[in-house]
C-alpha positions in Angstrom: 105.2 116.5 67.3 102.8 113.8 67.8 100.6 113.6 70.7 99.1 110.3 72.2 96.6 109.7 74.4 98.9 109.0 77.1 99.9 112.7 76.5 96.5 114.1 76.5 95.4 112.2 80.0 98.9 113.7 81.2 97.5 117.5 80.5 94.3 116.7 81.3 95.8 115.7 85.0 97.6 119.1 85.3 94.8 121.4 84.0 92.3 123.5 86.8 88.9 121.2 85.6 90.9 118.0 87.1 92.2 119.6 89.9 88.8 121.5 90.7 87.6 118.1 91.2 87.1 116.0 95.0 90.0 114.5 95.9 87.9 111.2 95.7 86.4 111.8 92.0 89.9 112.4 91.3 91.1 109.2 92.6 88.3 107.8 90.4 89.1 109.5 87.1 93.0 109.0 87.6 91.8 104.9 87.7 89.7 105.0 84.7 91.9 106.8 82.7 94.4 104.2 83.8 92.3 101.6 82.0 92.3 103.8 79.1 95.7 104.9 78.2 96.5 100.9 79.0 94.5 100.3 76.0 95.1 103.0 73.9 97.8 105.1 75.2 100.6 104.6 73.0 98.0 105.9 70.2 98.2 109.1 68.2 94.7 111.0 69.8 93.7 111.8 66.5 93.7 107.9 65.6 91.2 106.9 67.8 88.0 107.2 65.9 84.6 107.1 66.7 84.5 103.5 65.4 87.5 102.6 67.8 85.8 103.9 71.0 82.5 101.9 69.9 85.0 98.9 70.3 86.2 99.8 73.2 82.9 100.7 74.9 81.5 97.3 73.3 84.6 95.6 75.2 84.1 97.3 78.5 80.4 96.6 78.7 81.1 93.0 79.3 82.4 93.8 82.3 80.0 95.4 83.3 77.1 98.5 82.3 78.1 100.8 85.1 81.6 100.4 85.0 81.6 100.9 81.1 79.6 104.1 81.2 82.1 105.4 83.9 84.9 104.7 81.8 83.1 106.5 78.9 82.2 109.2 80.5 85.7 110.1 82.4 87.2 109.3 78.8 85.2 112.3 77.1 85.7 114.5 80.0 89.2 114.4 79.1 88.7 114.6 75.4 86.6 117.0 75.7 89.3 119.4 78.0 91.4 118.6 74.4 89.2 120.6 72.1 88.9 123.6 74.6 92.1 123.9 74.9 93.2 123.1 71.1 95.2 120.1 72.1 92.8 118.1 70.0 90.3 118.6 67.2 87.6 115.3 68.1 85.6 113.8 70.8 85.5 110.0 69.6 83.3 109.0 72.8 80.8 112.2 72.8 78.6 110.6 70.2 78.4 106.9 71.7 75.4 105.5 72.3 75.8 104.0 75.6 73.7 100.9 77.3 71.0 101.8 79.9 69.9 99.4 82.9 66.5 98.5 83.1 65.3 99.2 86.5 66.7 97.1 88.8 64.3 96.4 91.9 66.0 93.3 94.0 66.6 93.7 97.6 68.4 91.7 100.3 66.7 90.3 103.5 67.9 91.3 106.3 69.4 87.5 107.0 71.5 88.2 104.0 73.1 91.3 105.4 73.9 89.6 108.6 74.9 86.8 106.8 77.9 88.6 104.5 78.4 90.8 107.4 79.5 87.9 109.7 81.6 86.7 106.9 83.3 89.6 106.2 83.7 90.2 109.9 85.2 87.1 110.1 88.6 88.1 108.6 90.8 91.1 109.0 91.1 91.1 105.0 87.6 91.5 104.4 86.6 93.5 107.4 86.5 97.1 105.9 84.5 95.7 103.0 81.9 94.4 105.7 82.3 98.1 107.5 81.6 100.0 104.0 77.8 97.5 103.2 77.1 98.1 107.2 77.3 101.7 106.7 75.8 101.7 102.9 72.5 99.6 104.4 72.3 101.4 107.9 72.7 105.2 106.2 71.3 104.1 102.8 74.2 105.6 101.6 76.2 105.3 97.9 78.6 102.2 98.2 81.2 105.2 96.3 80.4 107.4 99.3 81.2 104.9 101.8 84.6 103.9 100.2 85.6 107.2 99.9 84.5 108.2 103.6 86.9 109.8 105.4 86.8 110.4 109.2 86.7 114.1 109.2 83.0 113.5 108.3 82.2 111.2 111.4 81.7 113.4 115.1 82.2 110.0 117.3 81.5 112.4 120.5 78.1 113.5 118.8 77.5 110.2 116.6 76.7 111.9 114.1 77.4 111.7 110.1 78.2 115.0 107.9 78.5 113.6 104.3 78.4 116.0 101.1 77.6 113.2 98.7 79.8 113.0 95.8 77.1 112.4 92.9 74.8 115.2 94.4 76.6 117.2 96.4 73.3 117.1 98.7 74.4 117.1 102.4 72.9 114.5 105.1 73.2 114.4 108.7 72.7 111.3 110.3 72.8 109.5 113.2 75.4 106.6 114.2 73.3 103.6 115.9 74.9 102.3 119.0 75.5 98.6 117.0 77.4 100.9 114.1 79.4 102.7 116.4 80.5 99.8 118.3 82.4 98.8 114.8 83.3 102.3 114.0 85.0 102.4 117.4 87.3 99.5 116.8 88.3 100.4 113.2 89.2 103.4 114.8 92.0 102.0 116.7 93.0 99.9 114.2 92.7 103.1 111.4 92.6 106.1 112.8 96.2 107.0 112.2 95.2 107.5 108.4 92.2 109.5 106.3 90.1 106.7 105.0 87.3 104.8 107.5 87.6 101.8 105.4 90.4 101.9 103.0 92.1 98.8 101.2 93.7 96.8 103.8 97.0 96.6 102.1 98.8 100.2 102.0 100.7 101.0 98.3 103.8 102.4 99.6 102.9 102.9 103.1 99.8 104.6 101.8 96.3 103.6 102.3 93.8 104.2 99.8 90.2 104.1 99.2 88.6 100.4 97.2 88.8 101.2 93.5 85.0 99.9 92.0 85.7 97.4 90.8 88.1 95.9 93.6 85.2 96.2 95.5 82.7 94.6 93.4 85.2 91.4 93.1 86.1 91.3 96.6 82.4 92.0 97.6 81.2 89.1 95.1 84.3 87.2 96.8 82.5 87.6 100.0 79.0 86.6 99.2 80.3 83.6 97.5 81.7 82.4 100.9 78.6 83.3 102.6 76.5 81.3 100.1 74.6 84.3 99.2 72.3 84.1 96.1 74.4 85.4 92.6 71.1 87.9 91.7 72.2 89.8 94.8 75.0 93.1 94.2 76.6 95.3 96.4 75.1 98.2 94.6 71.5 96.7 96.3 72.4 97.4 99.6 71.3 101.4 99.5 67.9 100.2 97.9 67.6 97.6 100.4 67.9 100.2 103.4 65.4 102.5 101.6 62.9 100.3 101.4 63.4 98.6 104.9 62.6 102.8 105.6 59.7 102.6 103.3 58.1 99.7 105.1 58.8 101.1 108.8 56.6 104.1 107.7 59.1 106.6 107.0 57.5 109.4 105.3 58.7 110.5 101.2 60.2 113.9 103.0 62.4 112.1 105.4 63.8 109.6 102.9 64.7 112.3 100.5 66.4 114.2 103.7 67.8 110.7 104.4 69.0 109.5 100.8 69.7 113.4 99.6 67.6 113.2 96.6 65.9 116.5 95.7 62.8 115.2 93.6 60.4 112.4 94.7 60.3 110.4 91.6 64.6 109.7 91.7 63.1 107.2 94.3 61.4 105.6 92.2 64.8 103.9 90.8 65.1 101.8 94.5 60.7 101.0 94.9 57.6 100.7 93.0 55.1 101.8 95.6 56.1 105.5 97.6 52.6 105.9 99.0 53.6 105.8 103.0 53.1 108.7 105.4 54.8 108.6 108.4 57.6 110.9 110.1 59.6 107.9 111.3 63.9 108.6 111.1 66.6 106.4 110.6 65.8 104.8 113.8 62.8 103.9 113.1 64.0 101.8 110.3 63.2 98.5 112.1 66.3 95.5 111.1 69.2 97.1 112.5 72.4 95.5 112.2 73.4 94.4 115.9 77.3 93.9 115.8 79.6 93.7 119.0 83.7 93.5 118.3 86.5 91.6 119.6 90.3 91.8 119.2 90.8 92.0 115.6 87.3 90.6 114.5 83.7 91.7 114.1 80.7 89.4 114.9 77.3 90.4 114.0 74.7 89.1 115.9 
């Protein structure tokens, strides 16, 4: 019997390494192995060569390095579960050379993150997107950890964050500023009766679910087009934009690893050139708050 890809992604679903996996990463992996049995899963596993899965990775790194080295990577796990289990003898994506990003060091002013916030606030379509940059920037948090934040993590009689981080698996406590929790207080009325702080708008069968990446990358560039934001600006520059907001209040190194969860000193050295500050300011201390006040089904920030 011949066994496709399709197949393998199928027992790969069922087996004790994808189901000892977050129920977010899974949601993740279950997307970009979506993308790769739509390409390739009619195909005999053993047909796909390493030359195939250079294609592939060529094709998916025009839309985009990140994405493309996700989609790599989930697409070896599962290979990989193959060979340990004898349901396949080859790992065409182990071997792949894959694209690095030079360091990437642009920031938003804090007049752009007012701007897209008071356009995404503007509309109940593009509201949660505004809600997951608000809480990226005011936490400087993962955009992945604030799409996938669920409200189990949020004590709204303490205001006070408990996030394991996904990547990490470090684990920050943070305040909730009293702008933040004025949104967080409406979107609980409006989405409390479900897991997700700020899921897709639109429920899949009565169900709502969490932005897939790139969903939130197109609606997010959607957004900033309105606004009239520059193109050189990404969602993924929010976090680095909060750090260094931290960095220039004084924050000292120890509390923006405590703050960011990063264990060594030079990983934030991917987000700023110059660490040398010394100061034991926290999150409120971080100087550019977002101010936002809420009405009906709207946000406004101010």
């Amino acid at each position: 019997m011949t066994h496709t890809v399709q197949d393998l992604c199928d027992a790969y679903y069922m087996s004790s390494d994808f189901n000892g996996l977050r129920d977010t990463t899974k949601v993740d992996y279950k997307y970009f192995l979506g993308i790769l049995c739509g390409e390739i899963g009619t195909m005999p596993h053993e047909y796909v060569s390493s030359e195939l899965a250079k294609a592939l990775y060529e094709a998916w790194v025009l839309r985009g390095i990140s994405y493309s080295n996700h989609l790599c990577c989930v697409a070896s796990q599962s290979f990989n579960y193959g060979i340990r289990t004898g349901y396949t003898h080859n790992n065409p994506f182990a071997k792949l050379k894959r694209v690095t990003k030079d360091r990437r060091l642009v920031t938003w002013t804090n007049d752009d993150v007012v701007l897209f916030l008071n356009t995404a606030y503007k509309t109940f379509h593009h509201r949660n997107i505004g809600l997951i940059v608000q809480m990226a920037y005011e936490w400087c948090q993962r955009m992945g950890d604030m799409r996938n934040l669920t409200w189990d993590c949020l004590d709204l009689d303490s205001r006070i964050l408990t996030l394991e981080q996904a990547d990490r698996r470090a684990k920050v406590v943070l305040p909730i500023s009293d702008e933040l929790m004025n949104v967080i207080l409406q979107q609980r009325k409006d989405y409390g009766f479900q897991a997700y702080v700020a899921p897709h708008p639109k429920p899949v069968a009565g169900v709502h679910s969490p932005y897939a990446m790139e969903r939130l990358s197109k609606t997010g560039r959607a957004v900033m087009r309105l606004a009239g934001l520059p193109e050189r600006l990404r969602l993924l520059d929010i976090r680095r934009t909060g750090v260094v907001e931290m960095l220039d209040a004084g924050v000292s190194i120890p509390k923006l690893m405590e703050v960011t969860g990063y264990s060594y000193v030079s990983s934030l050295q991917q987000h700023i050139n110059n660490i040398d500050t010394c100061d034991d300011s926290a999150l409120t201390d971080k100087g550019s708050h977002v101010k936002s006040s809420t009405a009906s089904n709207t946000l406004k920030v101010i």
